[in-house]
Backbone as JSON Lines, residues from 0, in Angstrom:
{"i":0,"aa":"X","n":[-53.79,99.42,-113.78],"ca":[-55.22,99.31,-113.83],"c":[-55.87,100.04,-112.66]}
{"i":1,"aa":"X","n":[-55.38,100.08,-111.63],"ca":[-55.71,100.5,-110.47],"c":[-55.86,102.08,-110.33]}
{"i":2,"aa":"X","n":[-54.48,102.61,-110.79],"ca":[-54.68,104.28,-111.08],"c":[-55.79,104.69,-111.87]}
{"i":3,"aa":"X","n":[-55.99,103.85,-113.23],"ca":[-57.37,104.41,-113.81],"c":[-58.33,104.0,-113.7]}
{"i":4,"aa":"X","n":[-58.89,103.22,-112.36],"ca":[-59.89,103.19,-112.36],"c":[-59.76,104.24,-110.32]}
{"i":5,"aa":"X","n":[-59.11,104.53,-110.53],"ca":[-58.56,105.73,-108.96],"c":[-59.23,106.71,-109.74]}
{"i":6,"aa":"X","n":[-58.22,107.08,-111.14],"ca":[-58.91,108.58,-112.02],"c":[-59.92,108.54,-111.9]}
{"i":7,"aa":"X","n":[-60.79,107.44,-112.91],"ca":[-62.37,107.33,-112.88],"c":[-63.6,107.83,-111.66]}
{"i":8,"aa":"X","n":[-62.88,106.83,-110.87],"ca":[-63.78,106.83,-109.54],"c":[-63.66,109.11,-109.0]}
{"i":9,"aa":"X","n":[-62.5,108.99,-109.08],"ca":[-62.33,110.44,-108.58],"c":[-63.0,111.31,-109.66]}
{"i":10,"aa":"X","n":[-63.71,111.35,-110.79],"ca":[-64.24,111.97,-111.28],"c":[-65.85,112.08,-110.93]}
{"i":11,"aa":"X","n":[-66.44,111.16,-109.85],"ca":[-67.61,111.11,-109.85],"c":[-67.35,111.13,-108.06]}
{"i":12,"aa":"X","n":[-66.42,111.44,-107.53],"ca":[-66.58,111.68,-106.39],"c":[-67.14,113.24,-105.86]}
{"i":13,"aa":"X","n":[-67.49,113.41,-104.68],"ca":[-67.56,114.85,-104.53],"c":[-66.14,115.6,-103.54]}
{"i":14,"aa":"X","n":[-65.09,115.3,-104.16],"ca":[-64.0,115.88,-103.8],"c":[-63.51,117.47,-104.03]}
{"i":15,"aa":"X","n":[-62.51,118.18,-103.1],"ca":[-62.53,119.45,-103.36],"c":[-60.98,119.68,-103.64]}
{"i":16,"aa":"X","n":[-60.71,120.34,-104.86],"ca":[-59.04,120.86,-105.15],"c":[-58.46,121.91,-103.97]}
{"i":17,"aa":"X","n":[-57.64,121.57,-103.29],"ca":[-57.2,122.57,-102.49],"c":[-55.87,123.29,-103.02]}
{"i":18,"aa":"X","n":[-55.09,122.62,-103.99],"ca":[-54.07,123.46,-104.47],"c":[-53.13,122.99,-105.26]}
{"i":19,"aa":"X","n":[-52.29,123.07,-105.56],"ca":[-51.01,122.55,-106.3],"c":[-49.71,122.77,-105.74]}
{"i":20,"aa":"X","n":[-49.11,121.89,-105.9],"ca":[-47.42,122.68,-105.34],"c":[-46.63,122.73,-106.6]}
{"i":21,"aa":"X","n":[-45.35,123.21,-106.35],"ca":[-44.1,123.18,-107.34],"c":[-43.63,122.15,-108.15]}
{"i":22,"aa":"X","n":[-44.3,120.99,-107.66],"ca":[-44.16,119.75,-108.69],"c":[-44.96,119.19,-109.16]}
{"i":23,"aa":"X","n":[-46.08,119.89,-109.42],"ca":[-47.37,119.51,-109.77],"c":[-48.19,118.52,-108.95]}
{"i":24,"aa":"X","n":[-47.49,118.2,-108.41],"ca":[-48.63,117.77,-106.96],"c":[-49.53,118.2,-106.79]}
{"i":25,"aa":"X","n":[-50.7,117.42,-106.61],"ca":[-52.79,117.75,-106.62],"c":[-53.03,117.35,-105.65]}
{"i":26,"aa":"X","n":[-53.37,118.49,-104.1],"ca":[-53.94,118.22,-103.18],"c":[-55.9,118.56,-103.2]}
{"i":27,"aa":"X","n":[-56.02,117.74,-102.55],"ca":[-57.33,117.33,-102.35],"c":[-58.15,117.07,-101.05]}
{"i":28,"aa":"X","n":[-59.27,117.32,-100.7],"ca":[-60.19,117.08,-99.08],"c":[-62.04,116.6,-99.38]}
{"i":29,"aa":"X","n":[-62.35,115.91,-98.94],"ca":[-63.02,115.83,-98.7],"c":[-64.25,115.47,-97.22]}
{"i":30,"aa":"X","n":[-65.37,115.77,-96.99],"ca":[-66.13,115.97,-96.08],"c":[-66.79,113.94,-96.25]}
{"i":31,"aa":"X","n":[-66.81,113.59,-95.17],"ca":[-67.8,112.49,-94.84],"c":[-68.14,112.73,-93.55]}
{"i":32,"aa":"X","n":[-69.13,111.75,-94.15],"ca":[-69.64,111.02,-92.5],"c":[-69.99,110.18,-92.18]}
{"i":33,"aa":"X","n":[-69.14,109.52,-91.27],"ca":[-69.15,108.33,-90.98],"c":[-69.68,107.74,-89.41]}
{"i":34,"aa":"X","n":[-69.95,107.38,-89.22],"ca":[-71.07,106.84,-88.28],"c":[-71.85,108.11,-87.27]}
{"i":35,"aa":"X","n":[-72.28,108.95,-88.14],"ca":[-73.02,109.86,-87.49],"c":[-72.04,111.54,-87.41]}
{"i":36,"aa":"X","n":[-70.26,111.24,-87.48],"ca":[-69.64,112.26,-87.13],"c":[-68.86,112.73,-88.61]}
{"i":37,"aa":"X","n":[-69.03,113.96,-88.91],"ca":[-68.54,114.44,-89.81],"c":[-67.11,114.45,-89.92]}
{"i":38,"aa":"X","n":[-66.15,113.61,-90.71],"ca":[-64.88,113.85,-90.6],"c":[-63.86,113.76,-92.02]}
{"i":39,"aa":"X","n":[-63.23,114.67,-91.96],"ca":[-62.39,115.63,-93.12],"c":[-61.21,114.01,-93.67]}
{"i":40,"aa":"X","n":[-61.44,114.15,-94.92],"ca":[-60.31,113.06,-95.47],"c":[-59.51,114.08,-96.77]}
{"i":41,"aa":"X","n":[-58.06,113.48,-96.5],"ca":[-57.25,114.6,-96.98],"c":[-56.38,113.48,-97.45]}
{"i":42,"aa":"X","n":[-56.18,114.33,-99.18],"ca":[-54.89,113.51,-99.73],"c":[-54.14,114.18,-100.86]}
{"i":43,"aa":"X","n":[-53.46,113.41,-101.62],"ca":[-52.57,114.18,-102.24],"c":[-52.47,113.32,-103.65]}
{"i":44,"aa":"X","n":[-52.35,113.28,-105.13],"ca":[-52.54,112.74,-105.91],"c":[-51.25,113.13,-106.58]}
{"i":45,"aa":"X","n":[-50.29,112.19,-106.81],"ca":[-48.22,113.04,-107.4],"c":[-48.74,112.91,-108.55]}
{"i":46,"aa":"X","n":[-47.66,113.93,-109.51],"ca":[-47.9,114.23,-110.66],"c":[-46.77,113.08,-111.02]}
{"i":47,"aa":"X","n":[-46.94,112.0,-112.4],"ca":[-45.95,111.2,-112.47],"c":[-45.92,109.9,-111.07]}
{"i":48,"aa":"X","n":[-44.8,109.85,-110.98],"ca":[-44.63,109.03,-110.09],"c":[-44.64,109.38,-108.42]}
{"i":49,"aa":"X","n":[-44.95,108.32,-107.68],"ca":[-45.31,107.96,-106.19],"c":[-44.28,108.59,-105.88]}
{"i":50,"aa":"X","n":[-43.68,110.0,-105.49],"ca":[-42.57,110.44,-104.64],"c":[-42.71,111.25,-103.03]}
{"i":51,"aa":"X","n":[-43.17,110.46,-101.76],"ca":[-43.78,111.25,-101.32],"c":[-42.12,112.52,-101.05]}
{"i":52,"aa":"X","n":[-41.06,112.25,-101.42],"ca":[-40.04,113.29,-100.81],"c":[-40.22,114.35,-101.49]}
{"i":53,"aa":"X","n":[-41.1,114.55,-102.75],"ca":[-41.53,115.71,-102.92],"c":[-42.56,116.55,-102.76]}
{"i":54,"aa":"X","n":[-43.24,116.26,-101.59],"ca":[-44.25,117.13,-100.73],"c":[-43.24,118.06,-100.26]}
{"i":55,"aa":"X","n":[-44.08,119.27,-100.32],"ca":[-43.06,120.65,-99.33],"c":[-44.01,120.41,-97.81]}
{"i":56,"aa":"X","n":[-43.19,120.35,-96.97],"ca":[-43.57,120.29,-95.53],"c":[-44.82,120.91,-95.16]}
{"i":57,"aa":"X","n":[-44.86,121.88,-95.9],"ca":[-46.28,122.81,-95.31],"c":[-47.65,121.88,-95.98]}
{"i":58,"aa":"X","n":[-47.39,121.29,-97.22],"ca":[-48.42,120.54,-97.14],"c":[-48.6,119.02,-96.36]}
{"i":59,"aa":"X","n":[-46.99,118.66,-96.01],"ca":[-47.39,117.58,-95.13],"c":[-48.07,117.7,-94.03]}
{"i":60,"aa":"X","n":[-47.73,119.55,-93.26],"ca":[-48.83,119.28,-92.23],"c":[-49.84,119.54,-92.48]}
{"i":61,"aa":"X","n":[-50.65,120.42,-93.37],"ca":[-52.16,119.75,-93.85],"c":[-52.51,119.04,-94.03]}
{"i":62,"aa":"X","n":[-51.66,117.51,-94.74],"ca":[-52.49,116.48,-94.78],"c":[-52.53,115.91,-93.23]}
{"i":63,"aa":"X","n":[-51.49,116.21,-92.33],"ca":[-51.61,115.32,-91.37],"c":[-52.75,115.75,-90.45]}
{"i":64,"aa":"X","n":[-52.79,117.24,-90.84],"ca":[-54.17,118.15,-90.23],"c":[-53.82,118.74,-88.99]}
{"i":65,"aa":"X","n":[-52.33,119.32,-88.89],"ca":[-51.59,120.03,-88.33],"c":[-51.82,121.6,-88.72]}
{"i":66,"aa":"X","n":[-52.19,121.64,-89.6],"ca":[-52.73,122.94,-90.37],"c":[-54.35,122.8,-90.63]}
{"i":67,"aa":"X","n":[-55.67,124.04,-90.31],"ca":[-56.4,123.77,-90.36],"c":[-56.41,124.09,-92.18]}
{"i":68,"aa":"X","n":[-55.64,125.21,-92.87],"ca":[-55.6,125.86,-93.88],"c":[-54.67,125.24,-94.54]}
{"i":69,"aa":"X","n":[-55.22,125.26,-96.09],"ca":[-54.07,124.72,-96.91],"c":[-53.33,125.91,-97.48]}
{"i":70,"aa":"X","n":[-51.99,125.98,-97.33],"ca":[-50.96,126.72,-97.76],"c":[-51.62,127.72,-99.06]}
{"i":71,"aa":"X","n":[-51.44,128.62,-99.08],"ca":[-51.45,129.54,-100.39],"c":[-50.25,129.5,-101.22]}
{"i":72,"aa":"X","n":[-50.7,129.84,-102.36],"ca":[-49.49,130.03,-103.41],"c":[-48.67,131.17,-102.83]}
{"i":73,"aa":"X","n":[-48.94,132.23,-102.52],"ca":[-48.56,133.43,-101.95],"c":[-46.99,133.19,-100.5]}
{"i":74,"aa":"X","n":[-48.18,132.08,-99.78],"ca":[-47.1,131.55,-98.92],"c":[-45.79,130.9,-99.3]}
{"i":75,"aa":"X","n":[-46.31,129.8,-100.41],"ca":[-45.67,129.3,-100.47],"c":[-44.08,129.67,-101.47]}
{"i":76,"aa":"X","n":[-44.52,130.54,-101.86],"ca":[-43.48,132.12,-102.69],"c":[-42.65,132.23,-101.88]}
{"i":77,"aa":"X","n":[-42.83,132.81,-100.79],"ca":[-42.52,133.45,-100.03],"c":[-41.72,132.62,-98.93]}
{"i":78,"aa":"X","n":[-42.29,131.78,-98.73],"ca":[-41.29,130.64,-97.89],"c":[-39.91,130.24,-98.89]}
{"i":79,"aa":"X","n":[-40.27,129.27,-99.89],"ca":[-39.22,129.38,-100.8],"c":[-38.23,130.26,-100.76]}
{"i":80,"aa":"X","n":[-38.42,132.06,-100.86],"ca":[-37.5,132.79,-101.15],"c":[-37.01,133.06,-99.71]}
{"i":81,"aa":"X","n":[-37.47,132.31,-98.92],"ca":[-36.7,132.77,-97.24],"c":[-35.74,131.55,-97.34]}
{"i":82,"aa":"X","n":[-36.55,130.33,-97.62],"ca":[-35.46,128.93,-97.45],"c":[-33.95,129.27,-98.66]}
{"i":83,"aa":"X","n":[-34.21,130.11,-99.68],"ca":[-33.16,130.27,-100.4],"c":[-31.75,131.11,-99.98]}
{"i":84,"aa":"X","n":[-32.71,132.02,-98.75],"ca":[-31.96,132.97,-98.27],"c":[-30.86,132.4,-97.37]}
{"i":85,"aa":"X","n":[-31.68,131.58,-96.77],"ca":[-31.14,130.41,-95.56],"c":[-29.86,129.64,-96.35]}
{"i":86,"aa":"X","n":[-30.31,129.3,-97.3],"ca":[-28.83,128.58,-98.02],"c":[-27.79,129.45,-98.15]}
{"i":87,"aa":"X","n":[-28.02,130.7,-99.08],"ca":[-26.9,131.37,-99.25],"c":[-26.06,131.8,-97.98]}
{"i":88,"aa":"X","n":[-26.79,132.47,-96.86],"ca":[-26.87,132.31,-95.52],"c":[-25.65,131.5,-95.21]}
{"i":89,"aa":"X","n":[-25.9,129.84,-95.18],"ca":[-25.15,128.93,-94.99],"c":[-23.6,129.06,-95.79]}
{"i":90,"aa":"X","n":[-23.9,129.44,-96.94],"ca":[-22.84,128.77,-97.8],"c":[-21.47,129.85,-97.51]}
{"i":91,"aa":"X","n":[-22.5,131.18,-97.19],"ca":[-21.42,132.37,-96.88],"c":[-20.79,132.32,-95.83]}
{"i":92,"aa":"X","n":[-21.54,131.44,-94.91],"ca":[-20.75,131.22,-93.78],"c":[-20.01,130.2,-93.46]}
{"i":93,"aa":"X","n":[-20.52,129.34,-94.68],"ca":[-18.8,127.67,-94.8],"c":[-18.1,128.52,-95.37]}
{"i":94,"aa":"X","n":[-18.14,129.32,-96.04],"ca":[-16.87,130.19,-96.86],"c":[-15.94,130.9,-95.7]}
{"i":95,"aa":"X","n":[-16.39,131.66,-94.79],"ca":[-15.9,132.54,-94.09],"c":[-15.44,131.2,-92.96]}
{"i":96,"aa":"X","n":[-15.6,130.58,-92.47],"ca":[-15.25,129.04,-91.48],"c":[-13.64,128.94,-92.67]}
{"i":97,"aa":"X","n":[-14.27,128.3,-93.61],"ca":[-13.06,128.07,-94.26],"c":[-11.72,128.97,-94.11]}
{"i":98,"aa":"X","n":[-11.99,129.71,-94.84],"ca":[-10.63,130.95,-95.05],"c":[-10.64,131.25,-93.44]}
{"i":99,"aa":"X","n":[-11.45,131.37,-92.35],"ca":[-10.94,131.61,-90.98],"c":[-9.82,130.08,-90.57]}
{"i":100,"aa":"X","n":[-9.96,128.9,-91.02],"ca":[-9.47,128.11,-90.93],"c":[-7.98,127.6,-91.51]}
{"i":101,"aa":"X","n":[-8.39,127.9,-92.23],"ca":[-6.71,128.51,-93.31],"c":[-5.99,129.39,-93.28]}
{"i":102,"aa":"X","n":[-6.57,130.8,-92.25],"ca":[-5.23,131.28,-91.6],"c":[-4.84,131.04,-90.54]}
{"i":103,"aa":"X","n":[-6.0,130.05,-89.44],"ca":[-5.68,129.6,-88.12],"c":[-4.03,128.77,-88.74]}
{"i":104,"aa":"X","n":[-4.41,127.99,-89.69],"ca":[-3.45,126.85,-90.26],"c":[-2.21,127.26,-90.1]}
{"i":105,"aa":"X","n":[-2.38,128.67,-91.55],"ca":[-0.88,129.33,-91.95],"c":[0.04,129.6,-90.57]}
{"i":106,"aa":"X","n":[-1.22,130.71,-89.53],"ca":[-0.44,130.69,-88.72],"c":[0.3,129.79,-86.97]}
{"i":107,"aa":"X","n":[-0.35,128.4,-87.46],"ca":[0.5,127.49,-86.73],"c":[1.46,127.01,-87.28]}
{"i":108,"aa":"X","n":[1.91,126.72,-88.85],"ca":[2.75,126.65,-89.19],"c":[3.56,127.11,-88.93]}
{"i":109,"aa":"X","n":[3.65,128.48,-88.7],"ca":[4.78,129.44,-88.41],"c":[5.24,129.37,-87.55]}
{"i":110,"aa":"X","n":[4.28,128.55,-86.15],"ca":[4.69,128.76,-84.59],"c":[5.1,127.27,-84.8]}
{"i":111,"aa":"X","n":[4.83,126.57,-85.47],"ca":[5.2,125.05,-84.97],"c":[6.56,125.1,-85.65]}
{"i":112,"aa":"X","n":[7.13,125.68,-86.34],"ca":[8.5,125.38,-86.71],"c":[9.46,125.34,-85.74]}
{"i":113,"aa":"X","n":[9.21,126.5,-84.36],"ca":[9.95,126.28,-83.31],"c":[11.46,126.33,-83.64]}
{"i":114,"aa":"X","n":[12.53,125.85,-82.64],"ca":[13.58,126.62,-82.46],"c":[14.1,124.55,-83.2]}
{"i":115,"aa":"X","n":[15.44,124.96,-84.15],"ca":[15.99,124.17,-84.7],"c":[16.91,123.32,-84.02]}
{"i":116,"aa":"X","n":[18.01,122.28,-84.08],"ca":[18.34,121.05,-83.1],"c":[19.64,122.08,-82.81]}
{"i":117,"aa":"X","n":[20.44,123.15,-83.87],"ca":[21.5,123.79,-83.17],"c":[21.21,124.47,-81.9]}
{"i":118,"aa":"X","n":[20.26,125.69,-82.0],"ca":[19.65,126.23,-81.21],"c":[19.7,125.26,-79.34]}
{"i":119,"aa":"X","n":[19.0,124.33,-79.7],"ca":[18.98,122.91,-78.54],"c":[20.18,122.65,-78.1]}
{"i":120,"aa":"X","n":[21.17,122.11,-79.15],"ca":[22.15,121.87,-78.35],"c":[23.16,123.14,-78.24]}
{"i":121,"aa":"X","n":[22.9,123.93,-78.5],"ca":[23.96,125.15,-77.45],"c":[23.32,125.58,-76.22]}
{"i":122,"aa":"X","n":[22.11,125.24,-75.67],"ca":[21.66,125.61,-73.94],"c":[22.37,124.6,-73.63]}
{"i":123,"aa":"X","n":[23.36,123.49,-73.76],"ca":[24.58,122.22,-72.85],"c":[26.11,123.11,-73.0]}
{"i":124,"aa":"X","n":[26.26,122.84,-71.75],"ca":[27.78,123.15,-71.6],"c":[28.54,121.85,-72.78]}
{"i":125,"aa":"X","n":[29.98,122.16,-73.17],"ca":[30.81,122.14,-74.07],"c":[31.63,120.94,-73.1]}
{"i":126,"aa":"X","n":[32.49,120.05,-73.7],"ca":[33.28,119.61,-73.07],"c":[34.41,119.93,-72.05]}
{"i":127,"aa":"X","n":[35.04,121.24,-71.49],"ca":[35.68,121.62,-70.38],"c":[35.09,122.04,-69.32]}
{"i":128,"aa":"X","n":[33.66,122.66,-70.4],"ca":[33.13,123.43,-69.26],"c":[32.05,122.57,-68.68]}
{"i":129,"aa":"X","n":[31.36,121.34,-69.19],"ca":[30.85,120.55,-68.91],"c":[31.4,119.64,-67.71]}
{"i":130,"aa":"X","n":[32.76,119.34,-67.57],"ca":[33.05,118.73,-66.42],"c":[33.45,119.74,-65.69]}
{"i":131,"aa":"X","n":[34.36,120.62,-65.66],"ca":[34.17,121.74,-64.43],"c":[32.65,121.65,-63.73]}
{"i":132,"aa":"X","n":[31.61,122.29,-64.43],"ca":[30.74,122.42,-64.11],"c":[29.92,120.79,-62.98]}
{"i":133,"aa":"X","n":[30.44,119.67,-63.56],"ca":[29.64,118.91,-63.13],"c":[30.77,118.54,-61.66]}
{"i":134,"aa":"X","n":[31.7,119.05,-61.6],"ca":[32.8,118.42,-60.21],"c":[32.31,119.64,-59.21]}
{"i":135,"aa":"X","n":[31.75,120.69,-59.67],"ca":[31.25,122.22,-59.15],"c":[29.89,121.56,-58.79]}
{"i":136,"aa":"X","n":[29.17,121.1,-59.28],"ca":[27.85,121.03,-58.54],"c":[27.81,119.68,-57.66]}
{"i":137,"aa":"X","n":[28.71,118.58,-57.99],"ca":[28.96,117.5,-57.0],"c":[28.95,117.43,-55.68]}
{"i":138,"aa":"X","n":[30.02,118.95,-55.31],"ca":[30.5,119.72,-54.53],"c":[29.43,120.25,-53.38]}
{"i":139,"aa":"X","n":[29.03,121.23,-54.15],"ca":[27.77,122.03,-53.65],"c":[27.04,120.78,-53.3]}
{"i":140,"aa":"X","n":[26.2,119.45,-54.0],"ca":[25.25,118.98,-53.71],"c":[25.96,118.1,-52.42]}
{"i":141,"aa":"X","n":[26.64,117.73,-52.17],"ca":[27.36,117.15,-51.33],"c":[27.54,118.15,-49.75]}
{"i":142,"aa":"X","n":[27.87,119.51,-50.18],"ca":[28.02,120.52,-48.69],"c":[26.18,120.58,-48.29]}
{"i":143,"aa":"X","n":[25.27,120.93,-49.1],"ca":[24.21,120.91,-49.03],"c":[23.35,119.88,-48.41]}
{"i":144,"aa":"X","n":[23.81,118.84,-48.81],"ca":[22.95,117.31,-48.11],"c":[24.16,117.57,-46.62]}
{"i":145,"aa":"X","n":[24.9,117.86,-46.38],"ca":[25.86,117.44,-45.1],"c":[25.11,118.39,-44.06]}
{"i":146,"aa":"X","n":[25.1,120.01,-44.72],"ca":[23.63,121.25,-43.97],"c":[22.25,120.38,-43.6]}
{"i":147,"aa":"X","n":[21.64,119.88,-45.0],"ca":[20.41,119.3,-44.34],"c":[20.36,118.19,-43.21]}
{"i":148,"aa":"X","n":[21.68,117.44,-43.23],"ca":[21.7,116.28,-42.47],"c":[21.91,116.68,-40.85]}
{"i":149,"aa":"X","n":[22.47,118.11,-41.01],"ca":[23.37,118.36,-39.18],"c":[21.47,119.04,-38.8]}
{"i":150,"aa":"X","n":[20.97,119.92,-39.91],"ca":[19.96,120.75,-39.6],"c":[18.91,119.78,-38.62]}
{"i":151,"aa":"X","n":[18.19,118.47,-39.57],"ca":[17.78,117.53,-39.02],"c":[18.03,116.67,-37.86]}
{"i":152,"aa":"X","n":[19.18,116.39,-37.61],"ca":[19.72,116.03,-36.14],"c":[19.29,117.27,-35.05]}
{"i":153,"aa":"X","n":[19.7,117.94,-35.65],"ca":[19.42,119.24,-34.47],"c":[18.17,119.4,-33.73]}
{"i":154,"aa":"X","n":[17.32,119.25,-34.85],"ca":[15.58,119.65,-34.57],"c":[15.42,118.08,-33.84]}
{"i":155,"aa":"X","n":[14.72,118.66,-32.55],"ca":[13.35,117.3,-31.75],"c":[12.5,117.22,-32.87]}
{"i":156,"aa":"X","n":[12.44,115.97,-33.52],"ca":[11.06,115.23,-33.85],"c":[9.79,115.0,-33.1]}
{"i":157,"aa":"X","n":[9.28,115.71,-33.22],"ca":[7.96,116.01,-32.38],"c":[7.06,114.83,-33.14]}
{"i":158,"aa":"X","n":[6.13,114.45,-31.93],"ca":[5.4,113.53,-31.88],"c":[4.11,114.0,-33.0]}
{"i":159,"aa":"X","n":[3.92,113.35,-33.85],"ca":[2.44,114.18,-35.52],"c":[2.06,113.14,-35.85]}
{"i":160,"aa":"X","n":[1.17,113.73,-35.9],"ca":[0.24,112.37,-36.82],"c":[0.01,112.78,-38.4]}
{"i":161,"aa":"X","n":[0.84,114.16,-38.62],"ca":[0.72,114.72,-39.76],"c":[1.93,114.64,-40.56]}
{"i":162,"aa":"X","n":[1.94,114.35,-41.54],"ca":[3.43,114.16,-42.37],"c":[4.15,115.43,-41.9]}
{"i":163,"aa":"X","n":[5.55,115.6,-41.93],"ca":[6.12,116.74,-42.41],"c":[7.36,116.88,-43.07]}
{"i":164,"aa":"X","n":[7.95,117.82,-43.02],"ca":[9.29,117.74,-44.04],"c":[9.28,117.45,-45.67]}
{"i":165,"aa":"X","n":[10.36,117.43,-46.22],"ca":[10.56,117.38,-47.69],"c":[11.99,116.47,-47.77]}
{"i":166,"aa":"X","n":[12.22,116.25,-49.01],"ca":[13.29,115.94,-49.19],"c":[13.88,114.58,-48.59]}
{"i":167,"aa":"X","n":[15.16,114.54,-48.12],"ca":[15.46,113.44,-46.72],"c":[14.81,113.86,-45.37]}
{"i":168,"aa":"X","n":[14.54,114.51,-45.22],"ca":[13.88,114.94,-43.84],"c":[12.38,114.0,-44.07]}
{"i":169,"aa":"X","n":[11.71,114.31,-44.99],"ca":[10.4,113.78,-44.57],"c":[10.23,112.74,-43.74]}
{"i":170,"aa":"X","n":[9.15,112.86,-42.93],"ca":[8.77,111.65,-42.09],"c":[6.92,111.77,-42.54]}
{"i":171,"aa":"X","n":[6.8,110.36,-42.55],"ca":[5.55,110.31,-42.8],"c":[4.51,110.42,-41.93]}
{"i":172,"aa":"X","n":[3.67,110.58,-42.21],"ca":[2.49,110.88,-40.61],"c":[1.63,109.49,-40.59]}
{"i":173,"aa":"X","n":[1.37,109.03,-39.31],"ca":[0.27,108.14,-39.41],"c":[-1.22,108.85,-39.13]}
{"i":174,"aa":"X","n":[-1.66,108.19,-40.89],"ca":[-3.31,109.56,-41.36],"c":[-4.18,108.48,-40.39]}
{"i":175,"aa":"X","n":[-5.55,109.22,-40.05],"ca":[-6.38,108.51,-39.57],"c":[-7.9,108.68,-40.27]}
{"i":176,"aa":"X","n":[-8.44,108.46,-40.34],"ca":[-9.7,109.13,-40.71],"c":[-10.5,109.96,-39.87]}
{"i":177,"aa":"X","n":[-11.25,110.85,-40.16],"ca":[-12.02,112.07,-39.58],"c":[-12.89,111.08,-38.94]}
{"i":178,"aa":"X","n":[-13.68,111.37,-37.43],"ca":[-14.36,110.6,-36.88],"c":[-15.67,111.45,-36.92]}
């Protein structure tokens, strides 16, 4: 009841058509004045049903009066065929993401296969040569710590407040803080 008596009333108003959009949407303005100051009332009448998600943006900012001008058909052509451009735009470039992504893939596959468990276990010595080898470095690590041990006796330990040395040698420093 309300819409037709909205129609009605709007037939005897002094309202002005400003345009149409792509969904038959009927924009509309009119002039008052209200307590002395002239001020612009702006609206929009949907074709069918209450959808405001089908306003195109350019008329939302006319109604909000972000725009002093209401959109032309001309414009609004013309925007359309840029926003279409913008998609394809997009879609060519999830395409090209994609297939760049699917050979990043292929070729980690190839690198992640890496070297197989034979490969692994032939860098270990074998059972003869495995204990030779380990009575051979016993040896060595043993003449080596006996060098570091005479080296260290030898040297004065000088008085530091700074760590020094490595290994068994280290001695720790007593740190202080910067004053």
């Amino acid at each position: 009841m309300s819409k037709l008596f909205k129609k009605i009333a709007g037939f005897f108003t002094d309202r002005t058509l400003m345009g149409v959009d792509k969904a038959g949407n009927r924009y509309f303005f009119v002039k008052e004045e209200i307590d002395g100051i002239m001020k612009e009332k702006r609206w929009v009448v949907f074709k069918g049903e209450d959808d405001p998600t089908s306003i195109p943006v350019e008329w939302i900012c006319w109604l909000n009066g972000q725009r002093k001008k209401a959109p032309t058909p001309e414009e609004m052509m013309e925007l359309e065929a840029r926003r279409e451009r913008v998609r394809q735009n997009v879609a060519l470039l999830k395409k090209e993401e994609m297939e760049r992504k699917s050979k990043e893939s292929n070729l980690r596959k190839v690198v992640s296969t890496g070297p197989n468990l034979k490969s692994f276990i032939r860098q270990f010595p074998t059972g003869s040569e495995g204990a030779q080898d380990n009575e051979g470095s016993a040896a060595k690590d043993s003449l080596r710590n006996s060098e570091e041990n005479e080296a260290a006796k030898e040297k004065p330990i000088p008085e530091s407040s700074e760590p020094m040395g490595s290994g068994q040698t280290f001695r720790p420093g007593t740190w202080q803080p910067p004053t």
